[in-house]
Every structure is written in C-alpha cells, then in structure tokens.
N, C-alpha and C positions, 0 to 999 in steps of 0.2 A: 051686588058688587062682585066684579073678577077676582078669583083667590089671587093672590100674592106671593102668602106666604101662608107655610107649613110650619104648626109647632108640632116638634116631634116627640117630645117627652111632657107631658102635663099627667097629672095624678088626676083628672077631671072626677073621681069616685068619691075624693076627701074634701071634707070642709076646707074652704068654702064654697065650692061649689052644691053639694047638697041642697038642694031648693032651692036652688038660684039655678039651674042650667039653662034658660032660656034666656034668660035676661046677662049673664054671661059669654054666651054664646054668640049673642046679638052686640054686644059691645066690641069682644073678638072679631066679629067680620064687618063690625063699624072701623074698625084700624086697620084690616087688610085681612084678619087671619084665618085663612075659614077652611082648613081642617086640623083637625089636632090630634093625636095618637094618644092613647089613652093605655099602658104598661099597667096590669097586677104584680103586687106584691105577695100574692099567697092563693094558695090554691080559693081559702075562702071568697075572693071578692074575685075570681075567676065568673061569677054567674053577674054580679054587678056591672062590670066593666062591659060586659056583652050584652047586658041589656043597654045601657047606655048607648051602644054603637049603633045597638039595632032601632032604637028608640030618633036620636037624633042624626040627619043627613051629615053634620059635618064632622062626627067621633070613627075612628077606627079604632081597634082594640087589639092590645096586644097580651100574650098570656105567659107566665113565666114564675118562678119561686126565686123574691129576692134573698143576696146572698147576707144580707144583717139582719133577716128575721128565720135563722135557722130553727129558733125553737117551736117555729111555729110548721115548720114543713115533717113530715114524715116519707115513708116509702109510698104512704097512700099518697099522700098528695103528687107524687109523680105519676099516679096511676091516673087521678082525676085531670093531671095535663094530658097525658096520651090522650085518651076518651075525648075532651075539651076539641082537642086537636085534629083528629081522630074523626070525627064529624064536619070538618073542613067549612065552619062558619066565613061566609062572604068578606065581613068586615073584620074578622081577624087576621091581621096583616106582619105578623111577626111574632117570635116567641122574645119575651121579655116581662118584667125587667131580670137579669141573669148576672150572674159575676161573680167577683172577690170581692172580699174586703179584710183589711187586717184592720182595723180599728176596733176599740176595744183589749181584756184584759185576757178573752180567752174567746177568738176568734172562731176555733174549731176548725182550721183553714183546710187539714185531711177531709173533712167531711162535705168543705163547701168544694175544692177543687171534684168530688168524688159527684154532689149536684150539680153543678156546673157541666161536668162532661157528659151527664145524662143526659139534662136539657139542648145541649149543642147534639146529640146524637137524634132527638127529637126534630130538633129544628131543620137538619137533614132529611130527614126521613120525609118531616113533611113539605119540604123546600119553601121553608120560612126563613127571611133572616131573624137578626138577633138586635135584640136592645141591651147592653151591655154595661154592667156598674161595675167600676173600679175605682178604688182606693188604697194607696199603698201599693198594688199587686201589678201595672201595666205589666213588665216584665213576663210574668209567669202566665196573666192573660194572655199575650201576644204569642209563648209556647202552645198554650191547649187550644189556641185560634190555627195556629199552622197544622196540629197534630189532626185535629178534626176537617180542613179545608173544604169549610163549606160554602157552596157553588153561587148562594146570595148574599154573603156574608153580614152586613148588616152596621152598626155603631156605637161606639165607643161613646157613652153621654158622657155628659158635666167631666170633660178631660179637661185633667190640670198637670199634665206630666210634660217629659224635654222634647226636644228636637228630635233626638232619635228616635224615644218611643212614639211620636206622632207620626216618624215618616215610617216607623216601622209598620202599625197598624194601616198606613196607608198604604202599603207595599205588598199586604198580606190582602186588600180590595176593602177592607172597613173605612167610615166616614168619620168622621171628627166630630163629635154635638160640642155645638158653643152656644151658651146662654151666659147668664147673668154675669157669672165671676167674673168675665175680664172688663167688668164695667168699673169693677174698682184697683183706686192706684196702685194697690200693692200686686194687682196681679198682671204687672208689667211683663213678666218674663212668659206668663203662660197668652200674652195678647203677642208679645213679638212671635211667638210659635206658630199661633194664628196663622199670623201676617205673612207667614211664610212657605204655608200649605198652598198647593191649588184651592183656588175658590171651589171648583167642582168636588172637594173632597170632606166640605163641612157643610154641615145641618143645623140650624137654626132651632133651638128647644129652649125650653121655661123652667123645666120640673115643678111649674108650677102645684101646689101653693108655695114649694120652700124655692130658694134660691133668688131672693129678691134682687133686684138692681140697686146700684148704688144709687142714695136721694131717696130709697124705698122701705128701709129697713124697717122692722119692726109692720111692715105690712104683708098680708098675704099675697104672693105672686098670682099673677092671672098670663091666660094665655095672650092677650094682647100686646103683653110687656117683649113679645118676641121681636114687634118691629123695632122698638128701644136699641135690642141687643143687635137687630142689623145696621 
C-alpha cells in the first residue's frame, strides 16, 4: 500500500504497543498510515525508541527530555542526548519530545525553560527540527522559538491555543500537530483555528496511546486513528 499518511507523534515504545509491534503496524498501513515518528520522553528510553526505528521500516525516532518528567532528567541526561545525537543515527529525524509545561503544583518552569534552551541549542547544532510540548506556556514557547531561530524549525503537537498563537508559531516557520482533541464538541474553538491555518501548515499526529478520539474513550489510541482525525 502507498503511504498517505504520516502520524507524527505516537509513543510507539508504551503499552500498548509492546508485543504487538507488527501486528499494529500492519493494521496502521491497512488504513493508510505507514510511517510514524516515534518522540522519547527521557534519556532512559532514548536506546528503545532507536531500536525500534532500526528494527522496523516504518518507525523514525525522535530523541528529546520531556518537560513533565523533570525528575527524571539530570545534567547527565543532556549529556547522553549530545552523544545519542552526536552519532547522527539515520532514522533519528528530530530532537523531541521538548517544551513547557505549567501543569501541576510546582512545575519548576526556571529549570524546564533552562532544558528546553539546551535541547533547541542541540537541535541547532545538529540541524534537527523539534517536536514540541506545550501546555499553558505557547507564549513564552514562541519567545525561546524566536530567540534560538532554528533553520528546520519543527512542531508544535496536541495545540489547543488562539488564533494568534497559532499564526504566530506559523510565522516563526513551525507546523501545527492536530490529532484527536478537535474531534470532540467542546473543542470548537481550537477546530475553527484549524480551519483557518494553511493546510500546508499542520501535521497530522495521534500521541497515541493517549489522546483518544471522540466515540474512543476509555480506549488506547493507535496510530491508525490518524486517518479519523483527517
């Protein structure tokens, strides 16, 4: 089958995929979707996720410390992204997943803004774009997007911010991910936002397992559920 479509953000390392990769995978390019970006959240699953690319044709991997498991990152683990990186693996196609987040009681936001510009300084150096998590923060995202202005820039996933902040990131050369959320009714305002970008400016993602479509709930997401969301 001809790809179609690209899901750009899938956790393919977390259950439920575990011992199901082939037969996931095979169901995925049974709907159309036959490559999928695969984002680490910690330098730990940094050797995972790479095996996984190398292992199967249709996984890329992307390598990155996300910004909601601060406790789990150190100085080393930036060290083991250099090195990762550093070695300029084939199917390592981006530094991610990376960002803010203000959720939660004590976010640590000095410390995540402080990795954050590390890993964009990374992503430069090694002319990778970025896979991008925000929550509460577009704003300040979209300053340390301008202040680093990097040459592939990369994408904003699971955005649910306004009109400006969408056309801002698109202004600054980053894409738009849209999955699941604007399948449901309440997320009217972030589907008219959508609807209002160039189509050339948004990317089609899952973050499968989480992020179900509406009619799904309580199920784990899969990367097939990407044709759904187009």
């Amino acid at each position: 089958m001809i790809c179609r479509f690209i899901d750009t953000h899938c956790h393919f390392d977390f259950p439920p995929f575990s011992g199901d990769e082939e037969a996931s995978l095979q169901r995925a390019a049974q709907a159309g979707v036959g490559k999928i970006i695969v984002p680490a959240t910690e330098a730990e699953n940094f050797a995972r996720v790479q095996a996984l690319a190398e292992k199967y044709q249709p996984l890329y991997a992307a390598l990155g410390l996300h910004p909601g498991m601060l406790e789990k990152h150190s100085d080393v683990s930036l060290d083991q992204l250099q090195q990762a990186l550093e070695r300029r693996p084939a199917k390592v196609v981006a530094v991610g997943e990376i960002g803010l987040d203000l959720f939660g009681d004590d976010p640590q936001f000095e410390r995540q803004q402080w990795l954050l510009d590390e890993q964009l300084k990374l992503a430069k150096r090694y002319d990778l774009p970025v896979i991008l998590h925000s929550r509460r923060t577009h704003d300040k995202l979209a300053m340390h997007l301008k202040r680093h202005d990097l040459p592939r820039a990369g994408v904003v996933h699971g955005f649910s911010g306004s009109q400006q902040q969408a056309e801002r990131f698109v202004q600054l050369g980053y894409k738009i991910g849209v999955g699941g959320t604007i399948t449901y009714p309440r997320a009217s305002k972030t589907r008219d936002v959508i609807a209002k970008l160039p189509l050339a400016s948004l990317l089609l993602e899952t973050d499968a397992p989480d992020m179900p479509l509406n009619g799904f709930q309580g199920q784990p997401n899969r990367p097939e559920q990407a044709v759904r969301v187009f």
